[in-house]
N, C-alpha and C positions, 0 to 999 in steps of 0.2 A: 116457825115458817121454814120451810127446807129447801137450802140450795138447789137451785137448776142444774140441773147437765147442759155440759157447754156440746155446742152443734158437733165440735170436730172433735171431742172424747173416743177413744178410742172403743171400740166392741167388740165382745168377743170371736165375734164373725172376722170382723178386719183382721184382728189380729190371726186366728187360729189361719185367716186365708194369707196372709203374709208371711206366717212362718211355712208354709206349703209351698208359695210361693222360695220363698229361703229356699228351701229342701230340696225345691226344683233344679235353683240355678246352682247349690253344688251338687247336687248328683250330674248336672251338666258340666259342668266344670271339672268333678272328676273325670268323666268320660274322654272330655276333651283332652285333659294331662295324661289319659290310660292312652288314647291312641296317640299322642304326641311322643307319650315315654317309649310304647313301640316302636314307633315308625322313626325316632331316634335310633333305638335298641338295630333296628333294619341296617338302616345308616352305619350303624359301628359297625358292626357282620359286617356290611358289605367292604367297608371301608379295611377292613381288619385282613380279609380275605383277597382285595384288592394288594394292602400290604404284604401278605403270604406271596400272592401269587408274581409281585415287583422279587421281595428277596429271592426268590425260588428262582426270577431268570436274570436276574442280576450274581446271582451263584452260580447257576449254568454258565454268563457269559466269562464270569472269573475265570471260573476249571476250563472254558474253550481258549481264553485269552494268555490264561498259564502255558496251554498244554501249544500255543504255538507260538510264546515266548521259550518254550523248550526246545520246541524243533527249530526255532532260528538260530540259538545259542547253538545246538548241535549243526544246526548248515554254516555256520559261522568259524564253529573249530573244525570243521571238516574242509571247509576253504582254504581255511592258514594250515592246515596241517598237508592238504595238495597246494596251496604255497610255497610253502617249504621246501618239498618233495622239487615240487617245477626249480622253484631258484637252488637247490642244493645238485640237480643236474644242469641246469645251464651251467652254475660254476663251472662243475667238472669238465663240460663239453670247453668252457672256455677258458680253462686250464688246459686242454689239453691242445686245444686250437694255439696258444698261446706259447706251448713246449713246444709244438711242432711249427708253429712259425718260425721261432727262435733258431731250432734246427735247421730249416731250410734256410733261414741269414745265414747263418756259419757257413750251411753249405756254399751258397750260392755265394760266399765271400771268400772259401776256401778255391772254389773253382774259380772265380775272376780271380784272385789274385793268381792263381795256378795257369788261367790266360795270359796274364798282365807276363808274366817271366814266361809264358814260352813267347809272344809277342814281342817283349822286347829282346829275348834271346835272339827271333828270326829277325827282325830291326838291327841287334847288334851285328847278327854275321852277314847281314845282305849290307851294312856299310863296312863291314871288316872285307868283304869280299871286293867292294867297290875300292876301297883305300890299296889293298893289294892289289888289285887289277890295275889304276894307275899309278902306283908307283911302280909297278914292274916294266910298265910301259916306258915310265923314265930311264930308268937306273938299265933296262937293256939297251936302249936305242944309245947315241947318241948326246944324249943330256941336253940337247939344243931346244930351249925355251926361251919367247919370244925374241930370237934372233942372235940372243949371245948361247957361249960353254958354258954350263957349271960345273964346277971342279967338285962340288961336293950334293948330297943328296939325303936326306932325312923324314922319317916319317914319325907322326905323332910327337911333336915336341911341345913341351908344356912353358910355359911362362908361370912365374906365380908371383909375381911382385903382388903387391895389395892395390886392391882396387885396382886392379890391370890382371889377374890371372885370365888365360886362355889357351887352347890348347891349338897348333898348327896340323892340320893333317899332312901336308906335303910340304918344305921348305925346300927348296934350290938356291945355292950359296956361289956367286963366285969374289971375284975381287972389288967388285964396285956395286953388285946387285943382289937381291934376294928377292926369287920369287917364291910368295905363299897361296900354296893353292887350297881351296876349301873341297872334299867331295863328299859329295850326298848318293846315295842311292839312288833317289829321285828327289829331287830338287824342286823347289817352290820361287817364289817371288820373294817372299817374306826372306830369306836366305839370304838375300844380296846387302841387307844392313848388315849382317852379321859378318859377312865376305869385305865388308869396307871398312870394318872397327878392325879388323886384322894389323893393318898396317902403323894405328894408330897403337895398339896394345905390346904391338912387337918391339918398337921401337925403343917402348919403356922397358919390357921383360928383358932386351937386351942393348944395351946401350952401346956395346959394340959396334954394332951394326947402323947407329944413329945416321953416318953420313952415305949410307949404301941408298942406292935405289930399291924402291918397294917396287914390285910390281903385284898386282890379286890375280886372282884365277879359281873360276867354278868350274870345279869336275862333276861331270852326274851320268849316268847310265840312261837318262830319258831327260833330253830338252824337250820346253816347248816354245812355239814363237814368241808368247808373252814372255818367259823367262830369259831367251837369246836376246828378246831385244831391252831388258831392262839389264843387263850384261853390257850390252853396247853402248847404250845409253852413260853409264857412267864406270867405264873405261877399262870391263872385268875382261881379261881372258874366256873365252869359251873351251872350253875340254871335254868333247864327246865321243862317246863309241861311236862307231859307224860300218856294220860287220862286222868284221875281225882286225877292224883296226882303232885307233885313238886320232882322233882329230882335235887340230888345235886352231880354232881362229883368234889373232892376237893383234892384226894390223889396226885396233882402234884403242890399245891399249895407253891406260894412261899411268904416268909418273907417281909414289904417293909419297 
């Protein structure tokens, strides 16, 4: 007795249509990896060409970013080098600003002091003339000062004890009095402290004289009322020109 064939045996049909079927899906299958491999293959080209075309302006922008990292370097040494230039003339200019200041001090210290002595040359001789003019007026007339003689008359006499030097411009000497007269050219207020330490300085310079009468006395070529009456006030002699003559007002004189 002979086996049956089983329902779901395989036949030749099935099978020869199976492997067809096979044959189908890879010849499919290849197709599909044939245009996957391209349309990859596309992709790298493009992407490759993409890369070419990034280097290619990324090396443009290098050689543009070079080339004006060279003109800055060159605007940069061209700045300090007219830096230089600028600061190497300002020096100069302020050096020489500098030499000629300098020069103009000198001058202008060579010329004040060259003021300063004839100033005080014309200061000296307008009181050297004042000093002469009234001691002339003494030593011709008379010699009568504030109502006594003096027997004797001197001009410019010095004291130098310490801490007591002073110099008298007029002294008038007799046996019991000395009058010290101060002259100025022109005369100030400030004058009269200086007219009243006279008597005090003299005393000591000469002690001779200790028990004599002091009398002061300002002489000047131009009073003025504030000056007359700070005079009166504390008991100076007044001694003025007046024309061509010397006037003396003494009746408020006092004792020192």
């Amino acid at each position: 007795m002979q086996n049956p064939t089983p329902n779901n045996a395989p036949t030749f049909e099935s099978v020869w249509a199976a492997m067809q079927e096979t044959d189908r899906q890879i010849e499919q299958s290849n197709r599909y990896l044939t245009e996957k491999f391209a349309e990859t293959d596309q992709q790298l080209k493009e992407t490759d060409r993409q890369i070419e075309q990034s280097n290619r302006y990324l090396t443009e922008k290098f050689a543009e970013t070079d080339q004006q990292l060279k003109e800055t370097d060159r605007q940069i040494k061209e700045s300090e080098r007219y830096l230089k230039e600028l600061f190497a003339e300002s020096d100069r200019q302020f050096q020489e600003t500098k030499a000629k200041t300098e020069k103009d001090r000198q001058e202008s210290e060579r010329r004040m002091k060259k003021m300063e002595e004839l100033m005080g040359s014309w200061a000296n001789n307008q009181g050297c003339f004042a000093e002469e003019y009234f001691f002339n007026s003494f030593e011709i007339g008379e010699q009568n000062f504030l109502g006594e003689h003096f027997d004797e008359i001197e001009k410019n006499v010095k004291g130098i004890k310490k801490n007591f030097k002073d110099e008298y411009d007029i002294v008038l000497i007799n046996g019991k009095s000395v009058g010290i007269i101060e002259v100025k050219y022109k005369a100030h207020t400030n004058d009269i402290l200086k007219v009243l330490r006279k008597a005090t300085t003299f005393r000591v310079n000469f002690p001779e004289y200790e028990r004599h009468q002091i009398y002061l006395g300002l002489a000047t070529m131009a009073f003025h009322p504030e000056l007359e009456q700070e005079c009166l006030n504390n008991g100076i002699a007044i001694i003025k020109q007046v024309g061509d003559m010397v006037v003396i007002r003494d009746e408020h004189l006092k004792v020192f």
